[in-house]
mmCIF file of the C-alpha atoms, coordinates in Angstrom:
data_MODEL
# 
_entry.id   MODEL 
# 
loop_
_atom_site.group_PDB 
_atom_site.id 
_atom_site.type_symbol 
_atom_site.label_atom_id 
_atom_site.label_alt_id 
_atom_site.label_comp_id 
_atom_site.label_asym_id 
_atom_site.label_entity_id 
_atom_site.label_seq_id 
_atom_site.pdbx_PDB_ins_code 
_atom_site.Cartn_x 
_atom_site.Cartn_y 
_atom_site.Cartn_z 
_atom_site.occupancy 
_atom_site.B_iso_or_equiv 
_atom_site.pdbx_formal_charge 
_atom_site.auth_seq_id 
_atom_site.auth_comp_id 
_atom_site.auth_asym_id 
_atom_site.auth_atom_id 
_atom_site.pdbx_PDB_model_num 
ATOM 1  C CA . UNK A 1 1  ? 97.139  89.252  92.991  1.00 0.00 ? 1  UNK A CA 1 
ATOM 2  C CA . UNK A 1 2  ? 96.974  85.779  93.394  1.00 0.00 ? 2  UNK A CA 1 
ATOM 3  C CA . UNK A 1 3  ? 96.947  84.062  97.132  1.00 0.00 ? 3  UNK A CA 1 
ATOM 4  C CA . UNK A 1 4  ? 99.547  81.581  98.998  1.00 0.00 ? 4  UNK A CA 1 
ATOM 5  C CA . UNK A 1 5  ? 96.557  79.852  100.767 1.00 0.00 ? 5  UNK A CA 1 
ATOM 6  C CA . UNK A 1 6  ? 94.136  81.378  102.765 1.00 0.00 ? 6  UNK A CA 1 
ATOM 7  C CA . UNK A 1 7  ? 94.694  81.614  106.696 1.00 0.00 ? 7  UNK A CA 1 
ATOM 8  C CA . UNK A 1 8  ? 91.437  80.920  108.624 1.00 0.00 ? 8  UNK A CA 1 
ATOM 9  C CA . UNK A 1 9  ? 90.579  83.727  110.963 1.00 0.00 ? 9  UNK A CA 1 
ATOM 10 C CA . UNK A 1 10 ? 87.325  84.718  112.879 1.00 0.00 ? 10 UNK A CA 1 
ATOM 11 C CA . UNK A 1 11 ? 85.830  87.770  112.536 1.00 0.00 ? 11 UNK A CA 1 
ATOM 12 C CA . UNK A 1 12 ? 83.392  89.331  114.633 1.00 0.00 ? 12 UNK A CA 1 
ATOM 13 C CA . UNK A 1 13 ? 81.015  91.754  112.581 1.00 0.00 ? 13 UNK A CA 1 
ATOM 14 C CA . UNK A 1 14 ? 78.206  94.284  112.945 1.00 0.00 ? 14 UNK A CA 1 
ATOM 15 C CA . UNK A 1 15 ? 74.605  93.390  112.099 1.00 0.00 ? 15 UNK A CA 1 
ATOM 16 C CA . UNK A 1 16 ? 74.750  96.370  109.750 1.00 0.00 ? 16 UNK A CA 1 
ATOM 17 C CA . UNK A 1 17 ? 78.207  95.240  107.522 1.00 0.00 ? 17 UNK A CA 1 
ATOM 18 C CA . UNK A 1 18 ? 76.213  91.582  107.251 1.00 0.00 ? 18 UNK A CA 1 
ATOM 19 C CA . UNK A 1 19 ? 73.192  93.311  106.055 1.00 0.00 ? 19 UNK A CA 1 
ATOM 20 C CA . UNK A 1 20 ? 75.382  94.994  103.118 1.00 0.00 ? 20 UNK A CA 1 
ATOM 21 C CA . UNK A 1 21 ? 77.716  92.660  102.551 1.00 0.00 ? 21 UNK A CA 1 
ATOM 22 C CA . UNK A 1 22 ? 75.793  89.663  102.298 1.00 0.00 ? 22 UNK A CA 1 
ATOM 23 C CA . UNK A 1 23 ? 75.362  86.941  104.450 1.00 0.00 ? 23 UNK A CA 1 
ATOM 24 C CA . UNK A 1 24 ? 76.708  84.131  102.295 1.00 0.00 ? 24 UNK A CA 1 
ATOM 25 C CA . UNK A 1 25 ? 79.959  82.396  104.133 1.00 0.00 ? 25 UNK A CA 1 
ATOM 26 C CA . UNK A 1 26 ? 82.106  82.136  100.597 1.00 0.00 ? 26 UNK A CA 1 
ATOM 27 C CA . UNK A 1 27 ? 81.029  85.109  99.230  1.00 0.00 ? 27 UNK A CA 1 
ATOM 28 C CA . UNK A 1 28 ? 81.394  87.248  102.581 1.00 0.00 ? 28 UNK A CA 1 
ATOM 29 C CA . UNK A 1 29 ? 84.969  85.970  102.863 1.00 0.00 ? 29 UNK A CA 1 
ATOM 30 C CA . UNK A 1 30 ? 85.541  87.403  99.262  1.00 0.00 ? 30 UNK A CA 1 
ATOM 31 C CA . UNK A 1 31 ? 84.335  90.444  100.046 1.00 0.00 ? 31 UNK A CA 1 
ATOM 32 C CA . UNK A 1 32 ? 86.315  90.935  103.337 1.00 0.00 ? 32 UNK A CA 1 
ATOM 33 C CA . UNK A 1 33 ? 89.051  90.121  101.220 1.00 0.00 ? 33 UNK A CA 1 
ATOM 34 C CA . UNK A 1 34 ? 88.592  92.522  98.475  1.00 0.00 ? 34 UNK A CA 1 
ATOM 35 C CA . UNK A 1 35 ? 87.727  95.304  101.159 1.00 0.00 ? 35 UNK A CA 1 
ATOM 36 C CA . UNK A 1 36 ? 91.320  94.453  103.122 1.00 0.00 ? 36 UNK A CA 1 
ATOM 37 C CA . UNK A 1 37 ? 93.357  94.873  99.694  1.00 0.00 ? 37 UNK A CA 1 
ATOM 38 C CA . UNK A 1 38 ? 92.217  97.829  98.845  1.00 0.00 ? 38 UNK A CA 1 
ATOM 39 C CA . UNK A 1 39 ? 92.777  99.235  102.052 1.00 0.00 ? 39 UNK A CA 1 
ATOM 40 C CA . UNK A 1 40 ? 96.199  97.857  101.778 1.00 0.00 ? 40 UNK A CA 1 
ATOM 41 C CA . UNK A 1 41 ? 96.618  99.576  98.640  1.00 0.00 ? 41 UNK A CA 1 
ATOM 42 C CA . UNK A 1 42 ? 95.724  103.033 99.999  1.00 0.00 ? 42 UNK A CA 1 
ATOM 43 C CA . UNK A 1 43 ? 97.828  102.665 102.897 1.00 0.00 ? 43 UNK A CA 1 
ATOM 44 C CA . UNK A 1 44 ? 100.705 102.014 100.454 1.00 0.00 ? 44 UNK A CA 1 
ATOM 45 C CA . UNK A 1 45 ? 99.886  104.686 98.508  1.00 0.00 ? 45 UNK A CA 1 
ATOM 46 C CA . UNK A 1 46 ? 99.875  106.934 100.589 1.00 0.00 ? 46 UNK A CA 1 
ATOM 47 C CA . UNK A 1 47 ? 103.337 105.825 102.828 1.00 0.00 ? 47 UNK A CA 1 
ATOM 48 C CA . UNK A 1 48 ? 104.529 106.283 98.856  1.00 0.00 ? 48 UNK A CA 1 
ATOM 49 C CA . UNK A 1 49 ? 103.112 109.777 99.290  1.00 0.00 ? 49 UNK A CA 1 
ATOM 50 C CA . UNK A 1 50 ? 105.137 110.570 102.486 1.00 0.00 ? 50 UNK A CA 1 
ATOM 51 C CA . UNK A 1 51 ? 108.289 109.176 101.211 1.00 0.00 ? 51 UNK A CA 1 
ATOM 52 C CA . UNK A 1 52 ? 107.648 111.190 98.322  1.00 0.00 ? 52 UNK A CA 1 
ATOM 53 C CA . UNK A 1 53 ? 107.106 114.668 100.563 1.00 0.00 ? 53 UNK A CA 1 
ATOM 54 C CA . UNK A 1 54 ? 110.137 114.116 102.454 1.00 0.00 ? 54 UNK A CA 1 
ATOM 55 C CA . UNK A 1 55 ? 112.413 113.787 99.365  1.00 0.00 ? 55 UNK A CA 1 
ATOM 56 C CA . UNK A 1 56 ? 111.192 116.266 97.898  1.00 0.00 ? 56 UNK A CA 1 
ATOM 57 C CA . UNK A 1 57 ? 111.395 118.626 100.919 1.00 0.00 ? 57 UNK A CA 1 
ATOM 58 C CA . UNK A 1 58 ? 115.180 117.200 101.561 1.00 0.00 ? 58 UNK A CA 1 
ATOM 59 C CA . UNK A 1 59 ? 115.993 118.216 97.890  1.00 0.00 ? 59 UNK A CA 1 
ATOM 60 C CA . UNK A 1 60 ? 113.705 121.532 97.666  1.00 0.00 ? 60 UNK A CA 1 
ATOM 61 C CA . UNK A 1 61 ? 112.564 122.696 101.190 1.00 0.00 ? 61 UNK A CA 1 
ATOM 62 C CA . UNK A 1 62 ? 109.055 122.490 103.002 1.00 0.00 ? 62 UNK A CA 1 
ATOM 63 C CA . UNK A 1 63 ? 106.203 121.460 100.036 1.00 0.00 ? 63 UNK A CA 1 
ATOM 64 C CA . UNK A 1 64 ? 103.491 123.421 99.974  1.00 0.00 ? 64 UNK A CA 1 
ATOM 65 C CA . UNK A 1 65 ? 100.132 122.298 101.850 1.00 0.00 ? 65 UNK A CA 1 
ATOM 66 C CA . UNK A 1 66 ? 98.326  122.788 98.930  1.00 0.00 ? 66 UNK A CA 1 
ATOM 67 C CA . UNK A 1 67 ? 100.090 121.041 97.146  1.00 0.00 ? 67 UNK A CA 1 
ATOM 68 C CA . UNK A 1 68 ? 100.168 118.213 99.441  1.00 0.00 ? 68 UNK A CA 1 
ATOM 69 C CA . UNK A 1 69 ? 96.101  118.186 99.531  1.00 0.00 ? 69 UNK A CA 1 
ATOM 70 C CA . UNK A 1 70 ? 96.170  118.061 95.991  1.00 0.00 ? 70 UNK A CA 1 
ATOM 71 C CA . UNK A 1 71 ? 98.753  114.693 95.772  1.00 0.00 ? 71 UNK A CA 1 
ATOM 72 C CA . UNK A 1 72 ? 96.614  113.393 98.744  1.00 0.00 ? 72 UNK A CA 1 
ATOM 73 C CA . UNK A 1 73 ? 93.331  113.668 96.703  1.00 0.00 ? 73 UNK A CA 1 
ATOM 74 C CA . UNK A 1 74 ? 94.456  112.317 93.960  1.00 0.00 ? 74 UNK A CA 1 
ATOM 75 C CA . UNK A 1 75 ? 95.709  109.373 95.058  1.00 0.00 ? 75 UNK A CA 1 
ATOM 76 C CA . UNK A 1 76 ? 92.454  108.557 97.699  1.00 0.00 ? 76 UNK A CA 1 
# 
C-alpha cells in the first residue's frame, strides 16, 4: 500500500516493546507502521466476517457456532 505522507505523532511505549522492536527512530517508525496495518487488516477482516454472518443468517437462519469458530480461525 503505498502512503499519502506520513503524519507525525508521538507515541509513548513500554521499555519491553523498545527492547523487541528496536530502538532505531526510522526503523521503529516502520515497524509501528507495519504492526498498525496488519491490525487494520484483521479488523477488516473480520467486520467482513460479521457482515458475512448476518447475510447469511438473513437468507438461511442462525449459523452455526461452529461454524462461525471455524470462519473466525481461518481468517486470524
Amino acid at each position: 500500500m503505498t502512503s499519502r505522507g506520513k503524519v507525525r505523532r508521538t507515541l509513548t511505549l513500554d521499555p519491553e516493546v523498545i527492547e523487541v522492536l528496536g530502538g532505531d527512530d526510522a526503523a521503529l517508525s516502520t515497524t509501528v507502521n507495519e504492526i498498525l496495518r496488519a491490525e487494520i487488516a484483521r479488523r477488516e477482516r473480520s467486520a467482513a466476517l460479521a457482515a458475512l454472518l448476518d447475510r447469511l443468517a438473513a437468507e438461511r437462519g442462525e449459523v452455526d457456532a461452529g461454524e462461525v469458530a471455524e470462519f473466525e480461525r481461518l481468517l486470524s
